[in-house]
C-alpha positions in Angstrom: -0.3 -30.7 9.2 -2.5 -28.2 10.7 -0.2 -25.7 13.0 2.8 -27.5 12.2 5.7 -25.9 10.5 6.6 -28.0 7.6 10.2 -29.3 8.1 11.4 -28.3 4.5 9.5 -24.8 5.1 12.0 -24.5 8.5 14.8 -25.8 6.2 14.4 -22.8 3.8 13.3 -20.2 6.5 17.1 -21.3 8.3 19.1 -20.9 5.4 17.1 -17.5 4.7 15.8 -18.8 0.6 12.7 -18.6 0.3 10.9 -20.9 -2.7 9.8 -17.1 -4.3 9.5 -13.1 -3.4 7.7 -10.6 -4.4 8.0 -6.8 -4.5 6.0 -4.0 -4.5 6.4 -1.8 -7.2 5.3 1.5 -5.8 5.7 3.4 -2.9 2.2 4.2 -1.5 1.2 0.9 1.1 0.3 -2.4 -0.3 -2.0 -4.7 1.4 -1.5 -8.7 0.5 -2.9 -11.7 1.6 -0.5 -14.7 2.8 -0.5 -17.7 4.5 0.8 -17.4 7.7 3.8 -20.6 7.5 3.4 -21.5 11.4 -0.5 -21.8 11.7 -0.9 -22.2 7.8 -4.0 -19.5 8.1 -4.3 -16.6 5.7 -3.8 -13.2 7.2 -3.6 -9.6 6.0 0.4 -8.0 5.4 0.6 -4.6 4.7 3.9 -3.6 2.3 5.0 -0.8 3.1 8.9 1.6 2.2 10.5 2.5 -0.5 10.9 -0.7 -3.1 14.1 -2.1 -3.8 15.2 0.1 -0.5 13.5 -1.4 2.3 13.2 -5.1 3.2 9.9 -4.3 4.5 8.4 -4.1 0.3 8.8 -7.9 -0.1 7.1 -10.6 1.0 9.2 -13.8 1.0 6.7 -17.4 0.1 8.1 -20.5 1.4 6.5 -23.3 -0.8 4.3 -24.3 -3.5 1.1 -23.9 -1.7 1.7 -20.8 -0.4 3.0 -19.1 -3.7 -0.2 -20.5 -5.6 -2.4 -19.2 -2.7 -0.9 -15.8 -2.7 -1.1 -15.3 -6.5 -4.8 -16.0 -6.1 -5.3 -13.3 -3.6 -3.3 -10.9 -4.7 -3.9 -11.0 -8.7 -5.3 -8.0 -9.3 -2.0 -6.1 -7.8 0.3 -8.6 -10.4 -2.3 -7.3 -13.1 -1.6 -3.9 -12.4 2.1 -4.3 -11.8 1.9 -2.9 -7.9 3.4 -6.2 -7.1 6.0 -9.0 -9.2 8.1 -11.3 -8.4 11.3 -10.3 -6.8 14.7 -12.2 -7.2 17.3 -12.2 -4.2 20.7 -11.5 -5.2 23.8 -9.1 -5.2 22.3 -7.7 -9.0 20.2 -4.9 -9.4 16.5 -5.3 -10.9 15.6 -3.6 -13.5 12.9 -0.9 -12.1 9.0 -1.2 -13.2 8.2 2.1 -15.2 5.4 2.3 -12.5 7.8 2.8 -9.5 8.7 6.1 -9.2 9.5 8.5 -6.6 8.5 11.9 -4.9 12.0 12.6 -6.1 12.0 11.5 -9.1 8.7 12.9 -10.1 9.3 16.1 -9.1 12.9 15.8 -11.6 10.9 14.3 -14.4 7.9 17.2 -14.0 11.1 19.7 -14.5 12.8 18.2 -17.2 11.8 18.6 -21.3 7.9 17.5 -21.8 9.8 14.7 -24.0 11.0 13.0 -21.2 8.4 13.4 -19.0 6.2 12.2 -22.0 8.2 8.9 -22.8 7.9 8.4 -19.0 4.7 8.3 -18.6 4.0 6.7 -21.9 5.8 3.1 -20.5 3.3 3.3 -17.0 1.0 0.8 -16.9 -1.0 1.4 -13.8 -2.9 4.7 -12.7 -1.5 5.0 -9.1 1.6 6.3 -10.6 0.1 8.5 -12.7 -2.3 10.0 -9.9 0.6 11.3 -8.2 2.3 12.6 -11.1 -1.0 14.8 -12.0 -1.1 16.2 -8.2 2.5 17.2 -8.3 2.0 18.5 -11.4 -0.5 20.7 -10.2 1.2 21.6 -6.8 4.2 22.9 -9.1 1.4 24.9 -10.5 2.7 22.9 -14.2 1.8 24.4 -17.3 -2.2 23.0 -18.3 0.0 21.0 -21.4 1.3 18.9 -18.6 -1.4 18.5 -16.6 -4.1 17.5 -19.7 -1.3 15.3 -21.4 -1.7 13.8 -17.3 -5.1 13.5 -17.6 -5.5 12.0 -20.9 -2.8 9.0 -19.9 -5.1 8.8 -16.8 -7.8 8.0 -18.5 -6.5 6.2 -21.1 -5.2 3.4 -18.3 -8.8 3.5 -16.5 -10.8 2.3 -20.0 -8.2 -0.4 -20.0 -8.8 -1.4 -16.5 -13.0 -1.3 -17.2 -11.5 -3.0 -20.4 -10.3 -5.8 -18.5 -12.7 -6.4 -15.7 -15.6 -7.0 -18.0 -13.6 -9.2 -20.0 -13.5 -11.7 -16.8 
């Protein structure tokens, strides 16, 4: 089957369903590997926009194969929630608590240390956090914020050296 589109794969790529998606859950660019569906050869994609904005965050898989090869590849980004699966439909998703925008940031950075607190408390990955602690600091934000930033920072990195020497 080597170069040859599948006929179910053409099937589902006509109709526009893919078997899953997949999102990227922050805004910075995300490189995946996928297999390409026409010359069933991995290949590099870079995800890129604003997620749950722009088509160009998801990456649509078109069959079994594909979706266990691209889980394999990509598993440290599902780990650290930068990517998950995406449903297609008219409904909203509910947003990761690590996708966040410049926007938004800046908002939460300005509002009660409360809020910005229980925010930052639910993040999961340190990208997020990254950007909140060099906002912070080109707000010039009080050293409370940007130690309380800190601290969270760190506190996500010994789980991620946590993790990789588990495996």
């Amino acid at each position: 089957m080597q170069g040859q589109l599948d006929s179910n794969v053409y099937s589902l790529m006509q109709t526009g369903t893919p078997y899953k998606s997949y999102i990227k859950t922050v805004v910075s660019k995300v490189y995946v590997t996928v297999i390409n569906p026409f010359s069933r050869e991995p290949e590099g994609r870079i995800l890129e926009g604003i997620p749950h904005k722009d088509e160009s965050c998801i990456v649509d898989i078109w069959n079994e194969m594909e979706d266990v090869f691209f889980k394999r590849m990509n598993k440290r980004h599902f780990e650290t929630g930068i990517l998950s699966e995406y449903k297609r439909s008219n409904v909203p998703q509910a947003k990761s608590p690590n996708e966040i925008t410049d926007d938004e940031i800046v908002e939460l950075l300005n509002s009660k240390f409360l809020s910005l607190q229980s925010k930052i408390n639910k993040m999961t990955s340190v990208a997020p956090i990254f950007r909140f602690i060099n906002k912070a600091k080109e707000l010039e934000k009080s050293q409370r914020i940007i130690n309380f930033l800190e601290g969270k920072l760190a506190e996500l990195q010994a789980l991620e050296y946590e993790n990789l020497g588990e495996k």
